[in-house]
N, C-alpha and C positions, 0 to 999 in steps of 0.2 A: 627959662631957656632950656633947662637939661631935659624938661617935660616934652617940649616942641620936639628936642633931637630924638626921643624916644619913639615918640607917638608916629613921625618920620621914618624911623627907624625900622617900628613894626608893621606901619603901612606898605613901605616897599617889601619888606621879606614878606610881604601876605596877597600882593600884588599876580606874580607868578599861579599861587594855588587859586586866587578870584577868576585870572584869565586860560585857566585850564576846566573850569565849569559852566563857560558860558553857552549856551544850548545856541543861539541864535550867529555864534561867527560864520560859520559853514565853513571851516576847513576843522579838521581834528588836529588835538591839541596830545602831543607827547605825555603822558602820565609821568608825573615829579617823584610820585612816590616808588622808594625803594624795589626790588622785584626782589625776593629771594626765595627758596624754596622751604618746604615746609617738614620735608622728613628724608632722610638718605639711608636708604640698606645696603650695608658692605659687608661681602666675605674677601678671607686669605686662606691661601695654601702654602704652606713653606717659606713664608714671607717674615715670620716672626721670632723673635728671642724673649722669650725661654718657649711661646705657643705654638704649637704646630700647625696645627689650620685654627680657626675661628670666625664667628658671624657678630656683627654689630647692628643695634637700628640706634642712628642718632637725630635726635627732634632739633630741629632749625625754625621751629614758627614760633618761639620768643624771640624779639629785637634784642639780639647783641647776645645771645645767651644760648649756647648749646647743650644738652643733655645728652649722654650717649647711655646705652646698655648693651651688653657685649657679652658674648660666651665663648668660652674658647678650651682646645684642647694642649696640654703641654706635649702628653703621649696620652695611650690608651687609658693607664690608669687611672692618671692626674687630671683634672676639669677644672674650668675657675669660671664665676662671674663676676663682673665687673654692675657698679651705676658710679657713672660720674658727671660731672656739670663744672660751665664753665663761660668765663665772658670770649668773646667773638668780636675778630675784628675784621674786616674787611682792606685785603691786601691790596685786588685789583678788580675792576667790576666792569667788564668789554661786553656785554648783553646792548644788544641793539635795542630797538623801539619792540619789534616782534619778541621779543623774549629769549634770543638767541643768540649764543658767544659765552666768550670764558668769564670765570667768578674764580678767584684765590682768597683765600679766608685763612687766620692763623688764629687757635683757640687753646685755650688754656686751661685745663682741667682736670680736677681734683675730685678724690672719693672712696670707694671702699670696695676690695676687691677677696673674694671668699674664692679660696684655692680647696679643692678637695681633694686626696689620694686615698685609692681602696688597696688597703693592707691587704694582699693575699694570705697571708701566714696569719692574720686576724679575723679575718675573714667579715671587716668591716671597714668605714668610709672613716677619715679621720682630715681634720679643717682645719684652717687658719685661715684667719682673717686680716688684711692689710689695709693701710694707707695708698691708696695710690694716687700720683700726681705726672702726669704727659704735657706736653705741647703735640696738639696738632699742626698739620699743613695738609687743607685739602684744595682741589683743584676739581672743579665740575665746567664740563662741558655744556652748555644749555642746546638743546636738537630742538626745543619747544619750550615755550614761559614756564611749564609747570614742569618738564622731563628734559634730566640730565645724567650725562656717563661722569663719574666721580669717582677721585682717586687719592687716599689718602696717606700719608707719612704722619706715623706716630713715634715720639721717642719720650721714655721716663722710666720711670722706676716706681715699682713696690716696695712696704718696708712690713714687713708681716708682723704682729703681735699674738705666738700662740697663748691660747687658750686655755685650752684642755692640755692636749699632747700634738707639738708640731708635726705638719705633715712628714717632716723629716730630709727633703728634698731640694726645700726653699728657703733653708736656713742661711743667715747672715744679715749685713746690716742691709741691704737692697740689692733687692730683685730686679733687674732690665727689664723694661718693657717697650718692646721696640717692634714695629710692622708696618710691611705695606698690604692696603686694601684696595680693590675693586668693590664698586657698586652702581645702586642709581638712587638720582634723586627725585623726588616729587615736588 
């Protein structure tokens, strides 16, 4: 009996992807599968704590799963990069048939962020290395299935572990990490 309810079961949820392949209906059949984009480049200006401007490209073509890498400036002297990765969820998804309308996604991500500052009086670069951990909130606009304007709200913290000899700067138990970005997605 539980086999029948099964076998039912899978037949209808498989019903929908049979009746969107069929060559011979003659009307076109909506695509079931997901649309999302596959890579987003964001810059900020003065949008950020502790950065002052900064550039990110974050990868969206794993299901559920975002990557970001980021560079960024504090001031002149200071520079950091970031790689972090994270699961992806999907808040609100208003993309029509054509591939156009709003996408909200909130992501969660964790990784490791390399702060560097050029000692003037040493007359060399001096790192620290961090944990870092954000929540995203981004919001893209879709103009086209594969091209969209995207706008992101990040808030977390760093927690640095020096090395060698700390940069001197971003000392304590955590760092803010907090900005908004512009960009586009693909």
């Amino acid at each position: 009996m539980r086999g029948a309810a099964l076998a039912g079961a899978l037949l209808c949820t498989g019903l929908p992807e049979a009746r969107a392949s069929e060559p011979d209906s003659g009307t076109p059949v909506a695509s079931t599968s997901p649309r999302r984009g596959i890579l987003t480049v964001r810059a900020s200006w003065r949008t950020g704590v502790p950065d002052y401007m900064g550039g990110s490209l974050t990868v969206n073509a794993i299901p559920l799963v975002d990557v970001e890498l980021g560079i960024t400036l504090v001031n002149p002297v200071i520079g950091s990069l970031y790689l972090r990765a994270g699961p992806r969820w999907s808040l609100y998804e208003g993309r029509d048939d054509a591939g156009r309308g709003l996408s909200l996604r909130l992501s969660a991500l964790a990784g490791a962020r390399n702060t560097s500052a050029y000692a003037v009086s040493q007359g060399a670069f001096r790192t620290q290395w961090g944990l870092n951990a954000v929540a995203t909130l981004d919001g893209t606009y879709w103009l086209a299935r594969y091209f969209g304007v995207s706008a992101q709200l990040v808030a977390g913290g760093t927690t640095y572990f020096p090395l060698r000899q700390p940069a001197g700067v971003l000392l304590g138990p955590l760092t803010p990490d907090a900005r908004f970005s512009l960009g586009l997605s693909f």
